[in-house]
N, C-alpha and C positions, 0 to 999 in steps of 0.2 A: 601748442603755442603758435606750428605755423597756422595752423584754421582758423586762429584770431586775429590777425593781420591779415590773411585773402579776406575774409570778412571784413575788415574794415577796407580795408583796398575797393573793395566793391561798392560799400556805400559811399565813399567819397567819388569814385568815379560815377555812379547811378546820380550823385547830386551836381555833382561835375557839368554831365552831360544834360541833367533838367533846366540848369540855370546859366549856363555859362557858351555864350556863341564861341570867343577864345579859344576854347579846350576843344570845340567842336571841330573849329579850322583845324589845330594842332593833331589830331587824330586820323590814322589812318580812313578812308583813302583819300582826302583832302590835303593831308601832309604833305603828299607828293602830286598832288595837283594845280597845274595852271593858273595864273593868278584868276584870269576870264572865268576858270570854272569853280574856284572859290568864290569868286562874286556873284554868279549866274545861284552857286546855292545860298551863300550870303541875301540878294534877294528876295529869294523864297522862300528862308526859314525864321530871317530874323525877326520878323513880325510877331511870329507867335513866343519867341524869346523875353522881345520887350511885352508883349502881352502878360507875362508870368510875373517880370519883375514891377510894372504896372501896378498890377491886383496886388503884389506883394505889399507895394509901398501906399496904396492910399488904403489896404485895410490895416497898415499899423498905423498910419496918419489919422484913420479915424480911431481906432482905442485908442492911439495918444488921446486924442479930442477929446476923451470919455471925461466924467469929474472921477473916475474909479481908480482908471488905470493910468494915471498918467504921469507919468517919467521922460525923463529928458531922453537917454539913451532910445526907450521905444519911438519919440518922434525923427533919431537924428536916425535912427537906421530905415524911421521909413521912406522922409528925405533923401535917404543915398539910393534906397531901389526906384525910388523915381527918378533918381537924377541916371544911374542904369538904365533903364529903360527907356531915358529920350536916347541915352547916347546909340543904343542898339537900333535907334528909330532911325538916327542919323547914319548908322552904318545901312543899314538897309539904303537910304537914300540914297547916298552915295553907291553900291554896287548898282543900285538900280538906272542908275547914270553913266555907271561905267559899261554896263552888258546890255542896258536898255530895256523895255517892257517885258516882261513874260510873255510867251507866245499865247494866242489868242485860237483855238479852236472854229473853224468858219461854222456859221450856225447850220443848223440841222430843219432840215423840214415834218414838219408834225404831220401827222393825216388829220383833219380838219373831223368833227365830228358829222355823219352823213357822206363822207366819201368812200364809194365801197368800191374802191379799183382793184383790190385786192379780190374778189370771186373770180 
């Protein structure tokens, strides 16, 4: 009996952490990090967050649209991962303004093709 609770324990957290920025703050080693450095990741990650819930909500938004599949409940839950997915857009924006741009690597010089400074 206990194997089927870490088992389930597990796939709730595994979907937890696919869908959910929330849980991701709440998690170690965030939990006890800086609010600067929950933003600076907040930034960085939540894009690809709202990217999930996104894709989630305009591929039920299209089955709803189908004449096959369509049900109320499948369009209102695709409506709520859209409406997720701006808000995660807006959390992005917001840390992005609170920590500022992502650092910018200074560009690299290529070897041009015919420059042979290397022999």
């Amino acid at each position: 009996m206990a194997m089927h609770n870490t088992d389930m324990n597990h796939w709730i957290r595994s979907i937890l952490a696919y869908a959910s920025v929330i849980w991701n703050l709440r998690q170690p080693p965030l939990a006890t990090a800086t609010a600067d450095e929950r933003a600076r990741w907040c930034r960085d990650n939540c894009g690809r967050f709202a990217a999930r819930w996104f894709a989630l909500g305009a591929g039920l938004w299209f089955v709803f649209n189908t004449p096959f599949v369509s049900s109320a409940p499948l369009g209102m839950v695709g409506l709520f991962a859209l409406v997720v997915g701006m808000a995660t857009i807006a959390r992005q924006i917001l840390a992005q303004g609170r920590v500022g741009p992502p650092p910018i690597e200074p560009p690299v010089e290529f070897p041009r093709p015919g420059d042979d400074d290397e022999r």
